[in-house]
N, C-alpha and C positions, 0 to 999 in steps of 0.2 A: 496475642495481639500482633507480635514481628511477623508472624507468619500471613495474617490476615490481611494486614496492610500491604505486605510485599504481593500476594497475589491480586490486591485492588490496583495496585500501580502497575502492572503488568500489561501491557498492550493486546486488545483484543482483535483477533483478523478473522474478519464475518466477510462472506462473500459478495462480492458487489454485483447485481444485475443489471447495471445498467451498462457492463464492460462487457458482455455476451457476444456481439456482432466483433469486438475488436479480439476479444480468446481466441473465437474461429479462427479469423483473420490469419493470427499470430501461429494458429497450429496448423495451417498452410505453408506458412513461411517457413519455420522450423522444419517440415519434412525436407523443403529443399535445401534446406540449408544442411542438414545431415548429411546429405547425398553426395553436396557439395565438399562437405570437411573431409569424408570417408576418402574422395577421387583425390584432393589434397595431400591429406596422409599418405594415405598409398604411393602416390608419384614419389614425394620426397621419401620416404623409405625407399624405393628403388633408385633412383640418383644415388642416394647413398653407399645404398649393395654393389651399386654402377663403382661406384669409388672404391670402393673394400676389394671386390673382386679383380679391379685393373692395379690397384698398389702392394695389397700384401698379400694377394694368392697368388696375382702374376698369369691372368688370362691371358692376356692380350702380350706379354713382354715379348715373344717371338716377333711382331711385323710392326708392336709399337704401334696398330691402326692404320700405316700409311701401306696400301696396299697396293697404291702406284709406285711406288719407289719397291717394293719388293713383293712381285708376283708369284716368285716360285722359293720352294722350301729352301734350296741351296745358299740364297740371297739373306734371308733372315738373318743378319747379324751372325754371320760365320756358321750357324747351323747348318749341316752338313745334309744335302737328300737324298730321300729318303728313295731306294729303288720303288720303281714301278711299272707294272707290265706297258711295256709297245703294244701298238697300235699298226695294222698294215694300212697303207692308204687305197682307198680304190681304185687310183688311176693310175699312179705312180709302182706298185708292188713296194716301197721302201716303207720299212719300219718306221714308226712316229711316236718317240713317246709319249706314255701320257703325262701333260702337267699334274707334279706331285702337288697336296694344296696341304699345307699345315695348317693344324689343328688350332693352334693362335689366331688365322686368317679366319677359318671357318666359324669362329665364335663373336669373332671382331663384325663381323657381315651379317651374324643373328641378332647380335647384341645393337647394332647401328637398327636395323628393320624395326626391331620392337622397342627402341628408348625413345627415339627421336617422334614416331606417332604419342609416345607417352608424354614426353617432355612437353607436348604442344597443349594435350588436354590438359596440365598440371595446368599450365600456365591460366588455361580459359578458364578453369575451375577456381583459381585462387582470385581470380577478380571478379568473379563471380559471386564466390562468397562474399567477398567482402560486403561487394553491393548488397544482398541477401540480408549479412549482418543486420548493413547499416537501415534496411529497411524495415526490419523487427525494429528498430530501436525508434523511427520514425512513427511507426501503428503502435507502441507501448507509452511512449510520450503523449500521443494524441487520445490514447483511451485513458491517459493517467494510472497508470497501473506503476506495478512495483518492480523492483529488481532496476531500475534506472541504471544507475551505478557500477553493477556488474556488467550490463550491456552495452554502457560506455567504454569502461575497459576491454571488453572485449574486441568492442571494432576497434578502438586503435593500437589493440595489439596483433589485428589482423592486417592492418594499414602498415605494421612494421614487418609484419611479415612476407605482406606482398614489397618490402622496399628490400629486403634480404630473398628474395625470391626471387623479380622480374631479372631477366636478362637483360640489365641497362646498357650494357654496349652497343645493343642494336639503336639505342636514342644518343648514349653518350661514349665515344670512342673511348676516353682517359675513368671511364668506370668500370673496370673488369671484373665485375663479381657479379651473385645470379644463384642460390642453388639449383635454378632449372637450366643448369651448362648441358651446353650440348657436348655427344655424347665422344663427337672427335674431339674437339677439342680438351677435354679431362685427359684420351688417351695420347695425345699430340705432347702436352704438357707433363703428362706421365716421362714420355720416352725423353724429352728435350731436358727434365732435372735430373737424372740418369747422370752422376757424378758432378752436379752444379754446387754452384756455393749453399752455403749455409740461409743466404737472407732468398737465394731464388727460391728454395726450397719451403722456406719459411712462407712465403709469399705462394707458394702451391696449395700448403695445405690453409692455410686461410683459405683459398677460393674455393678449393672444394672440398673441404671437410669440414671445416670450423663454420664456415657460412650455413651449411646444409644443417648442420648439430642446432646452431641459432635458430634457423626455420625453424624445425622440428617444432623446437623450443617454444616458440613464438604462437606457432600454429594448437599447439596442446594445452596452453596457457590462455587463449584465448577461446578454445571450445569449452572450456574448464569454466573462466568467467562466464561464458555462454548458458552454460547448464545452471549455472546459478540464479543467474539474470530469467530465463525460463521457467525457474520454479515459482520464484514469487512471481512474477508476472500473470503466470497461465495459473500455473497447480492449485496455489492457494486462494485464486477466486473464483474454481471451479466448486 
């Protein structure tokens, strides 16, 4: 009889037809919104790589990024240059050497070409989702469907991660944090705590390690409630 009664009290989920126009809807929205989380992810994984590879492999420690203040290998913080064959001039007959370019400079200048077009997608991508989110959550509400609650969570753990995400110095000067830093400035900041105190340092890796580790966070947490808030919504009143 324990048994009988416990599967009478059981909640039954029968599929609802009159939710059909808003399902589609909803699995419109979701492809973009995949597309969207995937271009997210990926940005802030590379910011991060951006950060691993300038502090504890030391890509960039030879020019530090400032490529104005030292153009040739000699200059590099006391590294010595490196010979290289001369050059005759065609008008002159005098020997020209050629500028030596160190290997630190040459990746600093690949690394600037390909972060800074990325850093700018992350950014369009993560406000993008959100909106995205937030409009699943708007056509799930209005068809009445289920997963409410995880979809709630989710947008606003994507509202927190677009607030550990945007670069708000470009709005508020005395707010220097952002994991979509751009890519001088992480390297600029590298070179400048180069023997600094203990709290400047502290205050480094906050901006570009611990902030970006949060995103992550942030952003895998809220695709997480996402999937959940999708199941019951879509799945179970197909």
């Amino acid at each position: 009889m324990a048994n009988q009664s416990s599967r009478i009290e059981q909640p039954v989920r029968l599929p609802n037809p009159t939710a059909e126009s808003f399902i589609q809807a909803l699995k419109v929205v979701r492809f973009f919104a995949v597309v969207l989380f995937w271009v997210a992810l990926i940005v802030i994984l590379v910011q991060l790589a951006a950060f691993v590879v300038t502090e504890w492999v030391g890509w960039f420690d030879a020019d530090g990024g400032n490529r104005a203040e030292a153009p040739l290998a000699g200059e590099y913080s006391g590294i010595p240059a490196v010979a290289v064959p001369s050059k005759v001039h065609a008008a002159t007959g005098i020997d020209e050497p050629a500028s030596p370019r160190d290997p630190a400079e040459v990746r600093y200048a690949c690394a600037e070409v390909v972060l800074n077009p990325v850093r700018t997608v992350g950014i369009m991508a993560s406000v993008l989702l959100w909106a995205t989110l937030f409009l699943y959550l708007q056509i799930a509400l209005l068809g009445r469907l289920s997963g409410i609650k995880q979809l709630t969570v989710s947008v606003f753990l994507t509202l927190l991660f677009l607030a550990s995400a945007l670069p708000w110095s470009a709005l508020l000067k005395e707010v220097n944090m952002g994991s979509c830093f751009r890519f001088a400035d992480l390297v600029q900041a590298h070179r400048d705590t180069q023997g600094a105190s203990y709290a400047e340092a502290i205050r480094y890796y906050l901006r570009f390690f611990v902030t970006t580790l949060i995103s992550l966070f942030l952003l895998v947490g809220s695709w997480a409630n996402f999937a959940s808030g999708y199941e019951e919504s879509v799945l179970l009143n197909e």
